[in-house]
N, C-alpha and C positions, 0 to 999 in steps of 0.2 A: 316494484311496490315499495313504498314507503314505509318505515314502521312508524307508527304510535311517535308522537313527543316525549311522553311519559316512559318510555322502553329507554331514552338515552340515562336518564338515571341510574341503568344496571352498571354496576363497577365490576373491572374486570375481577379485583376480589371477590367480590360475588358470587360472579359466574362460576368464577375456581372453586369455589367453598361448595357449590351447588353439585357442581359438577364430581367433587371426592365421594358428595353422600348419594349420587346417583349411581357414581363405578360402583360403591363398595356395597352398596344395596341391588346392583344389576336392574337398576330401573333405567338407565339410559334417558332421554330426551331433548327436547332441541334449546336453543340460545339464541339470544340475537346477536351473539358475536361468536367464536372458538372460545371456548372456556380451559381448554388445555394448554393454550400458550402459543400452540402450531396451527399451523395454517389449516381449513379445511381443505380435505380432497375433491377436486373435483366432482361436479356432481357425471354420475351413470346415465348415460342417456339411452343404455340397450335397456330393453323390456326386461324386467324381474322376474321369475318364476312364481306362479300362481300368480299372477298378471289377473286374470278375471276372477278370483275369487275373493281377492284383497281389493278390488278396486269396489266388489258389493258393500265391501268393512268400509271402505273408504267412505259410501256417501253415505253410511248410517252414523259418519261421525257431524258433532256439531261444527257449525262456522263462526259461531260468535259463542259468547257467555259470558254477562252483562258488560263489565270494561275490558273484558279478556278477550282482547283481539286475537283470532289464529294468525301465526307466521307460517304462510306456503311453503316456504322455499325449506321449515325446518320439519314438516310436513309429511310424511312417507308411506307407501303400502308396498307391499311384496312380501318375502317368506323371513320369518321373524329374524332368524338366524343369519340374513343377509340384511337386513334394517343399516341405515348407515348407523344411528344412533345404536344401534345394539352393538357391533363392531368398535365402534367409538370407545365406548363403555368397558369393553373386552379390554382394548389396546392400554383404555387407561389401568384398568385394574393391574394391569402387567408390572407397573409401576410403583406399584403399591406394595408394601410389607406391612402385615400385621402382627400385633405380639400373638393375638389368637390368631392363626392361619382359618380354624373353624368355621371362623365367624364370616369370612368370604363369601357374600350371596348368603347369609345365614335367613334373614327375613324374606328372600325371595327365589328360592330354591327353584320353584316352578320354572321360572326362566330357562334353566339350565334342562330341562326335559326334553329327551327326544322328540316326542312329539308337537310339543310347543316350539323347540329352535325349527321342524319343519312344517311348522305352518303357515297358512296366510293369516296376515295382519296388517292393521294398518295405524298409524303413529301418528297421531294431531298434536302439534304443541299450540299452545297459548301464553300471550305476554299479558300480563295484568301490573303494569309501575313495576316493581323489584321484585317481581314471582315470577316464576315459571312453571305455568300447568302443562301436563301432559297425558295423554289419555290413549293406552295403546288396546286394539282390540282384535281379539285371537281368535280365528274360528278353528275350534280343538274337537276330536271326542268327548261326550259329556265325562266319559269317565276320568277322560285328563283333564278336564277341570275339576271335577271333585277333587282329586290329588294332587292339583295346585293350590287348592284352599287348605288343604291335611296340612299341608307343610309348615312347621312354624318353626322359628330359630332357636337352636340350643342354650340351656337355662343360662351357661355361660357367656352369652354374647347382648345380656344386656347391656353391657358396657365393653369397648375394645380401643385399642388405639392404631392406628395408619402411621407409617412414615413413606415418601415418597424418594426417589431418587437423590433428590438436593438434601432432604433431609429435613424438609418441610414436618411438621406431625401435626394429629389432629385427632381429636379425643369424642368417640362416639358413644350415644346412649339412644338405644332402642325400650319403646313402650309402646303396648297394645293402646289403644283407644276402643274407648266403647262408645259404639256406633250404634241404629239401630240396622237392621240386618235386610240388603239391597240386595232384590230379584232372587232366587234360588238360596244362595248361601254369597257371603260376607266375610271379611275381615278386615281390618283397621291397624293402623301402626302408626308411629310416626320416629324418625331421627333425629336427632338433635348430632350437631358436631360443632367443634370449639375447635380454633385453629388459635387461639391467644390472641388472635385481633376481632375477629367477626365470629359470632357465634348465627348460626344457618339450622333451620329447619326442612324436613321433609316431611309431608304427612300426605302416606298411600292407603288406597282403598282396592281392593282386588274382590271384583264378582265375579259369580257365575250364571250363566242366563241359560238355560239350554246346554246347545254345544259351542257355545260363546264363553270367553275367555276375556274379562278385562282388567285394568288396570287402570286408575287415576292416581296423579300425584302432584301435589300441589310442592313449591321448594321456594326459600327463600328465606329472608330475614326475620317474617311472620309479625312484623310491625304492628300492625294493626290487632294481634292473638285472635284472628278468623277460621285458621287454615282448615281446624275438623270440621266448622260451620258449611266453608265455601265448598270443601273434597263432599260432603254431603249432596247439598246443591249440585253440585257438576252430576256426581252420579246418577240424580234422580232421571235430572236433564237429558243425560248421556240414555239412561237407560229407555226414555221416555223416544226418542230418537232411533234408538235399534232396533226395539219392537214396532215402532213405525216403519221402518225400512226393511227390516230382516223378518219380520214376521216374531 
C-alpha cells in the first residue's frame, strides 16, 4: 500500500524529534519511516498472545479520520508489553540520559503497570501531512484504569532535558491541558521538546471507558496550533467507535 503524497513531507528530523518525546513519555507509535536511524525489525509473523482479545480492540479502532489516513503496516494488536512500538520505545529510552532520571515515563507511568504491560491492546497509527496520531487501546481492569489516570508526573518534571548517546540534547516542557472530560474520567498533557533546530510537540489524551484503557496522541511540528482541537475530535470519534464495537 501506498502512503498518502502528503506523508513524504515527514523529514527524517522530524520523525527523530517525535520519536525522543514519544520514548521519553512512553507513548510509543508508528512512522512512516524508522525514526531512530536503524532499520526496522522484521515484522513477527507468529500469532501474539491474547490474539482474540486484541483483535476485538482492533476492530473498535478507527480506519480513517478526516485527512489522517491509518498506516497498516505501523498498525498492531497483541499484549501491550509485546507491541513492536512499545519495545521500540523501551529500546530507545535505553539511550537516553536525563538530568532528572525521575522524570522517565514521568507523565505516563500507567504504561509501566503490571497489568497494562499484560494486556491486550491494540495500536492504530495515523499520518495526517507532518503529524503522527496514535491511538492505543487497552482492555484493563476498571480498577487499573482508574490508576492509570491517578498517575500524574512529579512537580519537578515540568521541565527536564535528554542527552542521547552522540550527545544529541533536547530540552522538554510538560503542561496539563484543559480539556473537557472524555467517557468515565480524563486527562490531557501535552510536550513540547526543542532540539536547537526543530522545536516538536506532543499532545496526549488518556480515557477510561469501562474496563477499557486508552490513549490518543497527536505529535509533530503543530503548524497549524490544532493539536488540543484535533486529540479532542479523535477521542470523541474513537470513543464513539468503541462503544459501538465493545459495547
Amino acid at each position: 500500500m501506498k502512503h498518502p503524497q502528503k506523508i513524504q513531507k515527514v523529514s527524517f528530523q522530524t520523525l527523530t524529534a517525535i520519536a525522543l518525546i514519544a520514548a521519553v513519555s512512553a507513548c510509543g507509535g508508528g512512522s512512516t519511516e524508522d525514526r531512530s536511524g536503524e532499520q526496522e525489525p522484521p515484522a513477527d509473523t507468529a500469532p501474539k498472545a491474547g490474539t482474540d482479545a486484541a483483535a476485538e480492540l482492533e476492530k473498535a479502532q478507527l480506519d480513517q479520520f478526516g485527512d489522517a489516513k491509518l498506516i497498516p503496516e505501523q498498525s498492531e494488536q497483541g499484549i501491550y508489553a509485546e507491541l513492536d512500538a512499545t519495545q521500540r520505545a523501551e529500546k530507545l529510552r535505553e539511550s537516553i540520559e536525563l538530568d532528572k532520571p525521575e522524570c522517565m515515563d514521568a507523565v505516563n507511568q500507567w504504561g509501566q503497570l503490571p497489568e497494562v504491560r499484560e494486556a491486550a491492546a491494540s495500536l492504530a497509527a495515523f499520518a495526517r501531512d507532518s503529524d503522527t496520531i496514535t491511538h492505543t487501546l487497552i482492555q484493563v481492569p476498571e480498577e487499573t484504569a482508574k490508576e492509570a489516570l491517578d498517575t500524574t508526573p512529579p512537580s519537578e518534571c515540568s521541565t527536564y532535558q535528554a542527552t542521547l548517546d552522540d550527545g544529541t540534547t533536547s530540552s522538554y516542557t510538560v503542561e496539563d491541558i484543559d480539556m473537557e472530560t472524555v467517557a468515565d474520567d480524563s486527562r490531557a498533557f501535552s510536550v513540547t521538546t526543542d532540539t536547537g533546530e526543530d522545536q516538536m510537540e506532543l499532545h496526549t489524551l488518556i480515557y477510561r471507558n469501562g474496563d477499557y484503557l486508552a490513549a490518543t496522541s497527536i505529535a509533530g511540528p503543530n503548524e497549524n496550533g490544532d493539536y488540543a482541537e484535533t486529540l479532542a475530535a479523535f477521542a470523541k470519534k474513537a470513543l464513539e467507535r468503541e462503544n459501538e464495537v465493545l459495547g
